[in-house]
DODREN-843410 format. One record per atom (N, C-alpha, C): y negated, z negated, x negated; residue in three letters. Coordinates in steps of 0.001 Angstrom, whole numbers, padded with zeros to 6 digits, always signed. Last residue first. Example, Ala and Ser with C-alpha at 12.3 -4.5 7.8 and 13.67 -1.06 7.14 Angstrom:
residues 2
+002250-007080-012850SER+001060-007140-013670SER-000030-007870-012900SER+005690-007800-013190ALA+004500-007800-012300ALA+003300-007800-013200ALA
end
This chain:
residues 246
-087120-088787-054274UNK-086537-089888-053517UNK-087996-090417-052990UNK-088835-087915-056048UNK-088574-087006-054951UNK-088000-087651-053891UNK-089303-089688-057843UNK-090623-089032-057074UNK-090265-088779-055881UNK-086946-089379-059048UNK-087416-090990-058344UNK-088752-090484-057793UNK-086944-087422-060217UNK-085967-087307-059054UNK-086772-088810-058202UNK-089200-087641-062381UNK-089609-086269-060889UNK-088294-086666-059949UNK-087810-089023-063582UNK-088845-089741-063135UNK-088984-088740-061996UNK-085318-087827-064862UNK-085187-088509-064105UNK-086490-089624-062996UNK-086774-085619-066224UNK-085809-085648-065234UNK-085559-086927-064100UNK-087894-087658-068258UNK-088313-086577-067242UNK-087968-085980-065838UNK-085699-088518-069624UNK-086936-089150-068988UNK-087646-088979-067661UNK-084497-086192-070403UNK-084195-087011-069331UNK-084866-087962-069015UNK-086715-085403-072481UNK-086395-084327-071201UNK-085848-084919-069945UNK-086490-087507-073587UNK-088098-087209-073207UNK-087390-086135-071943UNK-084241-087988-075129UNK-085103-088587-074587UNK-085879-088317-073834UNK-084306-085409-076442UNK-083253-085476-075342UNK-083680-086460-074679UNK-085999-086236-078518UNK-086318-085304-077247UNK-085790-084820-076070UNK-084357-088249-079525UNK-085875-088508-078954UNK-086165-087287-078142UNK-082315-086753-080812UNK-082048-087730-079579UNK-083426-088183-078854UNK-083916-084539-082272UNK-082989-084374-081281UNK-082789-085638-080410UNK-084960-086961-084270UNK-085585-085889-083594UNK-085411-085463-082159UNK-082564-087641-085595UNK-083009-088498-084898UNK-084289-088232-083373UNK-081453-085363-086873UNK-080764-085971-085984UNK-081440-086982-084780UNK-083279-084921-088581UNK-083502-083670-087484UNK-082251-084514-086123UNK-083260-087096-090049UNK-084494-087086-089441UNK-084353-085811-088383UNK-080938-086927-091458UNK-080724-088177-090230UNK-082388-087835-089406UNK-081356-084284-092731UNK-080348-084398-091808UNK-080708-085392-090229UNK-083070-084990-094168UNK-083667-084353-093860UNK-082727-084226-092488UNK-081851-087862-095822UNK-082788-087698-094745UNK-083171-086979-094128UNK-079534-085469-097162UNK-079308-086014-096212UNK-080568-086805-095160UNK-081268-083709-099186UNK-080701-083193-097541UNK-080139-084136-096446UNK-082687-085651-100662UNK-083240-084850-100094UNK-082565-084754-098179UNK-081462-087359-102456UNK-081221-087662-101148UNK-081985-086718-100280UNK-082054-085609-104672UNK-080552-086127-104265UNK-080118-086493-103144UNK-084918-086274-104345UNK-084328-084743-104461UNK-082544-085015-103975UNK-085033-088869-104891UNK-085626-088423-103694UNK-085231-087032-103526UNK-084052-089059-107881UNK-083634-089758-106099UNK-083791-089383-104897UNK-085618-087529-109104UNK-084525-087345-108912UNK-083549-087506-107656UNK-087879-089172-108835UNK-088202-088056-108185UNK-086736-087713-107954UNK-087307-091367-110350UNK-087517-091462-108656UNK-087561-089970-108108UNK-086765-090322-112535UNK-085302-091209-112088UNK-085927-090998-110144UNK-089184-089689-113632UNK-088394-088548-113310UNK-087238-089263-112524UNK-090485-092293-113470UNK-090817-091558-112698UNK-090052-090246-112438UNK-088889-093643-115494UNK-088934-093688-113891UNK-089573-093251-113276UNK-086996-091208-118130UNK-088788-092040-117392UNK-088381-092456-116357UNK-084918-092038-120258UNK-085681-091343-119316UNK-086523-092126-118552UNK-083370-094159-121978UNK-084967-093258-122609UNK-085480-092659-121713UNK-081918-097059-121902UNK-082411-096050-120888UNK-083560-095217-122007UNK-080475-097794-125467UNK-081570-098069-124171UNK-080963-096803-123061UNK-078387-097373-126952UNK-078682-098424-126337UNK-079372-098645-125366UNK-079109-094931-127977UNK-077998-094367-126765UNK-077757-096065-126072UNK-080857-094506-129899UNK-081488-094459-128522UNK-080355-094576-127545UNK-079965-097090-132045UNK-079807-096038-131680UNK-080393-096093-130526UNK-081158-099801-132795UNK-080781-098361-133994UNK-080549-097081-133310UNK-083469-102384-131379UNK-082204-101559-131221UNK-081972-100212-132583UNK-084929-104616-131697UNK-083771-104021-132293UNK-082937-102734-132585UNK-086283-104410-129281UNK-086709-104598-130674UNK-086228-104391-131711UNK-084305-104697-127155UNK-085023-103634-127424UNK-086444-103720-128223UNK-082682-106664-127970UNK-082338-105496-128311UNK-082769-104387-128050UNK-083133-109571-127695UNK-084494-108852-128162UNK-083886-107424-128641UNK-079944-110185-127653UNK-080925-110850-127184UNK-082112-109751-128388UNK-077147-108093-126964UNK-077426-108578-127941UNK-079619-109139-127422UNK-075836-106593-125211UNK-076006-108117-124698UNK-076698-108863-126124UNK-075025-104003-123176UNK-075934-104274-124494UNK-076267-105714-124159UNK-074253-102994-121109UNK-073723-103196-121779UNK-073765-103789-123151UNK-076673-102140-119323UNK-076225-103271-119596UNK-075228-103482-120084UNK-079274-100785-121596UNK-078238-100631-121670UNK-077265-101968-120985UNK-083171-101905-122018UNK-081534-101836-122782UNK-080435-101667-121216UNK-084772-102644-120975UNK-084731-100901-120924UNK-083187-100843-122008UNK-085455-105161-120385UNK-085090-104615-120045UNK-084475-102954-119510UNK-086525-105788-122952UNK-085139-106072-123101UNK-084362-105293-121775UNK-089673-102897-124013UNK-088272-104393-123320UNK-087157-104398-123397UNK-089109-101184-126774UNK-088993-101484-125570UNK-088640-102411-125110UNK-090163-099692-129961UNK-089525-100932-129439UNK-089696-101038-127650UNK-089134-097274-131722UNK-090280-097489-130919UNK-089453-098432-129456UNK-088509-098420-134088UNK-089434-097030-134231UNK-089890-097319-132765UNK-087452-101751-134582UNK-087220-100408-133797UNK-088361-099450-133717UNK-088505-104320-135470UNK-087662-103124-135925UNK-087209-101964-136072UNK-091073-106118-134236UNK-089707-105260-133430UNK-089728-104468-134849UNK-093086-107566-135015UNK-091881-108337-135228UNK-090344-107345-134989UNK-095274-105952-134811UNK-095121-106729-135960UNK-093751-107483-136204UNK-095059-105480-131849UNK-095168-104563-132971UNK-094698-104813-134397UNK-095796-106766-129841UNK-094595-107099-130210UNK-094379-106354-131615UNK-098581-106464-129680UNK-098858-107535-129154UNK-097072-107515-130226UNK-098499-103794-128924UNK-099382-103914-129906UNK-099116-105589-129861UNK-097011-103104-126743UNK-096396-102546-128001UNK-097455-103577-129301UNK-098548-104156-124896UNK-097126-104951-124797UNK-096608-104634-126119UNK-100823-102581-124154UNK-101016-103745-124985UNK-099680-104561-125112UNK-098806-099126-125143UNK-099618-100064-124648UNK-100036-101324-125048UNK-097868-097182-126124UNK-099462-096744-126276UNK-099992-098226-125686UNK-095323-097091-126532UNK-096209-097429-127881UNK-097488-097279-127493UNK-094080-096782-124104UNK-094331-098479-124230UNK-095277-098238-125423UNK-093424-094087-123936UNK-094798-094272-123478UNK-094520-095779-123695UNK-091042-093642-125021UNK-091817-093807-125599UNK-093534-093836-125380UNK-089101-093392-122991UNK-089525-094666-123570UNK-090393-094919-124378UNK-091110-091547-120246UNK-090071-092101-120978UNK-090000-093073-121620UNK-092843-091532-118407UNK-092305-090247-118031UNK-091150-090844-119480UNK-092914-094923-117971UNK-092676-093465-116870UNK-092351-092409-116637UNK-090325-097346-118328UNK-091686-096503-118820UNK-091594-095868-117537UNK-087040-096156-117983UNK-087696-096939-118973UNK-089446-096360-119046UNK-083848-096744-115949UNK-085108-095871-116444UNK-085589-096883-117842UNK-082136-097572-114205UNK-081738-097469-115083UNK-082572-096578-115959UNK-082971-098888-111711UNK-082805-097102-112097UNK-082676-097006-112859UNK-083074-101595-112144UNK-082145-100991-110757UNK-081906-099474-111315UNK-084637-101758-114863UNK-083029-102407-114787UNK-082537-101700-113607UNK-087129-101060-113661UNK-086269-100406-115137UNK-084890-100659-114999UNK-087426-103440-111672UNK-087510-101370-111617UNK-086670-100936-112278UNK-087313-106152-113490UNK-086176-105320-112070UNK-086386-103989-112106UNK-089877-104668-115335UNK-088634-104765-115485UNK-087190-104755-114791UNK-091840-104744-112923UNK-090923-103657-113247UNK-089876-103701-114172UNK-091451-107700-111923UNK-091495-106544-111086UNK-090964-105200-112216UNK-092548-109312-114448UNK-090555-109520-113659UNK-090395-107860-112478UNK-094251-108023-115049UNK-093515-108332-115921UNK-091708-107721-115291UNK-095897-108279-112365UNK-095818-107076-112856UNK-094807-107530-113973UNK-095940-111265-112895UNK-095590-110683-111682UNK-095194-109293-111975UNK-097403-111964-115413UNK-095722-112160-114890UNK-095254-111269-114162UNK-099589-109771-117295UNK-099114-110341-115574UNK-097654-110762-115468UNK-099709-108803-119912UNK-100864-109721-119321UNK-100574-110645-117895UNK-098171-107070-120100UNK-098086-107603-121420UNK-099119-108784-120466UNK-098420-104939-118044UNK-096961-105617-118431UNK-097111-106837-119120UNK-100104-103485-117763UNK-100187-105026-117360UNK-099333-105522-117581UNK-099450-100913-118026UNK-100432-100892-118907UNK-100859-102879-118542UNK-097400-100706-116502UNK-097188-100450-117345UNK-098365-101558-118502UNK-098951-100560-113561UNK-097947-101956-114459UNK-097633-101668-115915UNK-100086-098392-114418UNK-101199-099449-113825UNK-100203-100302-114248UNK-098045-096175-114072UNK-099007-096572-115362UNK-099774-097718-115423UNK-097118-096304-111055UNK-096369-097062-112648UNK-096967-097358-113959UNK-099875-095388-109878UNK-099437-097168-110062UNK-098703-097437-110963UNK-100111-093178-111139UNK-100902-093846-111562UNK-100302-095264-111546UNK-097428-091937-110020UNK-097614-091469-111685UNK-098495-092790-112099UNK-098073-092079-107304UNK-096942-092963-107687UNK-096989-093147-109521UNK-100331-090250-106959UNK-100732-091597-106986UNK-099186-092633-107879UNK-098530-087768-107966UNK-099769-088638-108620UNK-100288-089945-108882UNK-096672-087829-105799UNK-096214-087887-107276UNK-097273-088603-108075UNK-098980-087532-103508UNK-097858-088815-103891UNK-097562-088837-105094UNK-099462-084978-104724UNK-100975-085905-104743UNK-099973-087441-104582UNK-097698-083276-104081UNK-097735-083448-105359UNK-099017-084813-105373UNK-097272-083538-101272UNK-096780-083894-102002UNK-096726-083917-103530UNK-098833-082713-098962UNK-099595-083316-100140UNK-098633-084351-100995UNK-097059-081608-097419UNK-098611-081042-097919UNK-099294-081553-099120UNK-095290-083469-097348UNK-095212-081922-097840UNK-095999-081701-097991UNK-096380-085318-095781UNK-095936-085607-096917UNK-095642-084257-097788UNK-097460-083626-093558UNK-098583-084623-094152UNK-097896-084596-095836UNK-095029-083382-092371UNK-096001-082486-092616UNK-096792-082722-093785UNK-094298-085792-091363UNK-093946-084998-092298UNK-094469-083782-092908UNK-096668-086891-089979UNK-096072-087402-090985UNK-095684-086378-092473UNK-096018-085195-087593UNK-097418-084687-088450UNK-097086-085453-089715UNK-093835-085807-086980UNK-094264-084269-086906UNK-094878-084060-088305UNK-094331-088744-085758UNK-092791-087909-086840UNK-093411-086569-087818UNK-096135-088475-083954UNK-096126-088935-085648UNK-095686-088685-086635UNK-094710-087034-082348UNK-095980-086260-082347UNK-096358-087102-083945UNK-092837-088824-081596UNK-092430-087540-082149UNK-093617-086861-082793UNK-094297-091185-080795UNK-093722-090954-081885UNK-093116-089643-082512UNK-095409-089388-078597UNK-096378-090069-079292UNK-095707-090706-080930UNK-093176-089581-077199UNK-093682-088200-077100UNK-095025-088276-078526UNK-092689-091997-076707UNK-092043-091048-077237UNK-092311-089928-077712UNK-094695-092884-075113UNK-094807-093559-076447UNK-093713-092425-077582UNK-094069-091156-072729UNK-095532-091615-073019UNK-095349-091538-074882UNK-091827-091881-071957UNK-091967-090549-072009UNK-093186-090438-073193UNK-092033-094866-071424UNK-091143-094144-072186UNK-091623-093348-072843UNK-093986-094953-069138UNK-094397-095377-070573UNK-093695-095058-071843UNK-092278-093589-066798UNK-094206-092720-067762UNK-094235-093232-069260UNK-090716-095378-066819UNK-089955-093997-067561UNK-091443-093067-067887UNK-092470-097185-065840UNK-091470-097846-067474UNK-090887-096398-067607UNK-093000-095968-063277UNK-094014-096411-064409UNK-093090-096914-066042UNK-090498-095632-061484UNK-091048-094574-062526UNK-092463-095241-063397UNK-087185-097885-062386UNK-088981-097628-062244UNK-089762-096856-062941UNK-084866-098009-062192UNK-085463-096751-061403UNK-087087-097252-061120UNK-083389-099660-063681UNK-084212-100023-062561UNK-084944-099152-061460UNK-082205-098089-065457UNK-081712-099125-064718UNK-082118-099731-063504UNK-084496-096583-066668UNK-083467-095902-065743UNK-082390-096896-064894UNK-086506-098516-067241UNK-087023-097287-066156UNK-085515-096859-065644UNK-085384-099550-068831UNK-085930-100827-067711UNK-086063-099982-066272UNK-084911-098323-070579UNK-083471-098923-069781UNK-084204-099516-068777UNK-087734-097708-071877UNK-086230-096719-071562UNK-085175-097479-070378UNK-088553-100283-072255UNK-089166-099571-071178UNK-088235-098462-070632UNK-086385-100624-074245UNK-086723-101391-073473UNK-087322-100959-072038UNK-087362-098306-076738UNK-086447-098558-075710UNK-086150-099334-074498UNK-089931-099143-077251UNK-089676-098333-076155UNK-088205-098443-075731UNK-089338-101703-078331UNK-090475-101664-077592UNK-089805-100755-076542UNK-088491-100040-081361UNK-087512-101653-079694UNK-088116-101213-078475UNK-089833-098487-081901UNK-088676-098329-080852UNK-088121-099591-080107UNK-091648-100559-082545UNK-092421-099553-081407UNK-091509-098947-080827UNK-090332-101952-084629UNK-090821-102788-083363UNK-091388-101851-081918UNK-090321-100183-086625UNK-088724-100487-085224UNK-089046-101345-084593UNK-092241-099327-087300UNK-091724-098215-086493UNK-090064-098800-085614UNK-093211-101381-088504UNK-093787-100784-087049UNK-093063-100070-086700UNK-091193-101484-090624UNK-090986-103150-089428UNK-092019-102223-088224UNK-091577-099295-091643UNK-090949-099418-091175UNK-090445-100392-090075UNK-094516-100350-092365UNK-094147-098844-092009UNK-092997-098642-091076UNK-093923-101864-094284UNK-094534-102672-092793UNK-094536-101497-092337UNK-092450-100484-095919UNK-091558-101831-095532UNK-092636-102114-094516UNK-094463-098936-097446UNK-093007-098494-096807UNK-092414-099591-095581UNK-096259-101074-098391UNK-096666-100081-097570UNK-095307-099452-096452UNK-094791-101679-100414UNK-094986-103149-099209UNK-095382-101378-098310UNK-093579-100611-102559UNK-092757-100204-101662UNK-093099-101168-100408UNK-096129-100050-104361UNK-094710-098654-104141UNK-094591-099162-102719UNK-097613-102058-105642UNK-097888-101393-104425UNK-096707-100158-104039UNK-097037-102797-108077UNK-097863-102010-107982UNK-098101-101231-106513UNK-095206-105210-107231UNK-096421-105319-107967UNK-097425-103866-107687UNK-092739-103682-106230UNK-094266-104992-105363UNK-095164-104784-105573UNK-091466-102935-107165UNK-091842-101846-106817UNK-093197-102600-106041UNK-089126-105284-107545UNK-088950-104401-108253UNK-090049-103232-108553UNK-089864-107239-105603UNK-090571-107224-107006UNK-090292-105988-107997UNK-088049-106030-103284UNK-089003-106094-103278UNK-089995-105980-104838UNK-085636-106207-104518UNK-086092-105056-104003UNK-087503-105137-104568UNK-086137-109168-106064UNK-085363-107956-106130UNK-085810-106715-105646UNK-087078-111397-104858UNK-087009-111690-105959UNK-086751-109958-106598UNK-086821-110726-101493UNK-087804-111264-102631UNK-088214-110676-103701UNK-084660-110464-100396UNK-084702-109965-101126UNK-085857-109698-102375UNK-085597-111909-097270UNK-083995-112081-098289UNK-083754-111304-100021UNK-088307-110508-097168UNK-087896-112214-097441UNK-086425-112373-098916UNK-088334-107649-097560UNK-089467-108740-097597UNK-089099-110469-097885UNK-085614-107255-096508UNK-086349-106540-098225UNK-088243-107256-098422UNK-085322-108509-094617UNK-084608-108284-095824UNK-085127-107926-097376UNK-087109-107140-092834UNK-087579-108415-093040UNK-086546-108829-094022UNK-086388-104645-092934UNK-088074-104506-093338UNK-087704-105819-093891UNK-083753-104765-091375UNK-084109-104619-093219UNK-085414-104377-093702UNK-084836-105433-089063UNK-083806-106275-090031UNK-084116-105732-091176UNK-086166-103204-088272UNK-086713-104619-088471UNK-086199-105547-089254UNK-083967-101166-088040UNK-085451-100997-088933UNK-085907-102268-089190UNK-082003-102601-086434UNK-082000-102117-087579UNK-083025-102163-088750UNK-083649-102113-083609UNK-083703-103503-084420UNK-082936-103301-086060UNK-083557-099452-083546UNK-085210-100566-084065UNK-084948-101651-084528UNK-081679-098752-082910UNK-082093-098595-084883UNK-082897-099555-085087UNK-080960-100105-080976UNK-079798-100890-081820UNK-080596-099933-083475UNK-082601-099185-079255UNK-082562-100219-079285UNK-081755-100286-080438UNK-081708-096169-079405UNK-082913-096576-079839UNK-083116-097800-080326UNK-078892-096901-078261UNK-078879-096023-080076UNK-080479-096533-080784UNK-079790-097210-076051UNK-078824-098559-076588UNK-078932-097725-077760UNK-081354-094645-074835UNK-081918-095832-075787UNK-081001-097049-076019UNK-079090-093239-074898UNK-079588-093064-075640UNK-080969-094313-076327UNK-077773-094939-072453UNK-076603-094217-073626UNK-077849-094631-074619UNK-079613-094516-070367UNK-078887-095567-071387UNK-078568-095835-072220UNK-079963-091808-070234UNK-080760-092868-070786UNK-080692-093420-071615UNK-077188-091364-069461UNK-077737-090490-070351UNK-078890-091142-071054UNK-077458-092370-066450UNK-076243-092757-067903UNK-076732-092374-068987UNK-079846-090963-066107UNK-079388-092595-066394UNK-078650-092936-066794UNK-078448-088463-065254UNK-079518-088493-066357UNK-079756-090116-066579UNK-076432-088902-063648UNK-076005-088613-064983UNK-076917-089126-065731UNK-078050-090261-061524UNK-077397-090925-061648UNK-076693-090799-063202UNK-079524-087508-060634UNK-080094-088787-061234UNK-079370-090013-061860UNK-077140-085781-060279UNK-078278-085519-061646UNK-078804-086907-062008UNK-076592-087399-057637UNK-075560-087077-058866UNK-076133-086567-059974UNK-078855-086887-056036UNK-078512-088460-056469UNK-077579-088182-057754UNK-079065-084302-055533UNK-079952-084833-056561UNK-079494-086204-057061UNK
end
């Protein structure tokens, strides 16, 4: 038995130094895209609430792997079966989140599209009244190279169209930031003559796109990540009933 117990601890190890080294991962770029990135990520998707939810989502979920990992190495390094219960415990308890999560998001994935449909309309329709929302989705428009939501010609219904109306040129005038960056001419989406200057597709079709594109590969790193958590849990296991038996 000493030679099982001894693998299944290498095996631990192994696996929470991967745990340890995402969580802190996860944390680093929660607090990146919260601090170091301010002005950018963040404002891009701020204003209307998109992406703070995501980002403390994620700072929990790599403070709860740090966490466990920790108890992981503490239990097999140390051979203490209470830190391989708490392991087993919290693991079993993130998988069981994982699960239902996803689930959750499939189930009621057209009701996300929705809510996401409403918040872009919500800046949209503040563009003309809020900095914050201003500089926020404009960054948006500019990173995805979008315009609006479902296109460019949702800017004519709002108080931003009615407010620039009188001075823009253009059949149907858009921020500066729905221009083209190749396009350097100042108020050129007041200007502009042709649609091939601006972005005309919506950001809301640009996000959905994204999320379809990257479909298989999260679906990948999430069955990957799955697997090492339950390989987790089995040598956990293993190795707590040998420290019993000892």
């Amino acid at each position: 038995m000493a030679g099982c117990a001894d693998l299944c601890r290498i095996i631990l190890m192994v696996l929470n130094t991967i745990f340890f080294l995402c969580g802190a991962a996860m944390i680093g770029l929660a607090i990146y895209v919260l601090v170091v990135s301010g002005t950018t990520i963040t404002a891009a998707v701020g204003s209307s609430g998109l992406i703070l939810p995501g980002v403390i989502l994620l700072m929990v979920a790599g403070i709860v792997t740090f966490i466990c990992s920790g108890f992981g190495c503490c239990g097999a390094n140390k051979r203490k079966r209470w830190c391989l219960t708490a392991y087993i415990v919290i693991l079993v308890i993130i998988i069981a989140l994982e699960i239902a999560g996803g689930v959750y998001g499939y189930v009621n994935r057209d009701t996300v599209v929705a809510t996401i449909t409403t918040r872009l309309n919500v800046d949209l329709n503040t563009y003309a009244t809020s900095s914050t929302t201003r500089t926020a989705f404009s960054n948006f428009q500019s990173r995805l190279s979008c315009c609006a939501v479902h296109n460019y010609t949702d800017w004519r219904s709002t108080t931003w169209y009615a407010n620039v109306s009188g001075s823009a040129t253009a059949a149907y005038p858009v921020p500066d930031a729905c221009c083209r960056s190749n396009i350097s001419s100042p108020s050129c989406g007041l200007s502009y003559t042709t649609t091939y200057n601006i972005f005309t597709e919506g950001c809301l079709t640009k996000l959905q796109n994204l999320a379809t594109d990257n479909f298989t590969i999260l679906l990948g790193i999430g069955i990957g990540v799955g697997v090492v958590q339950i390989l987790g849990v089995i040598f956990g296991i293993i190795l707590c009933n040998n420290i019993k038996d000892d």
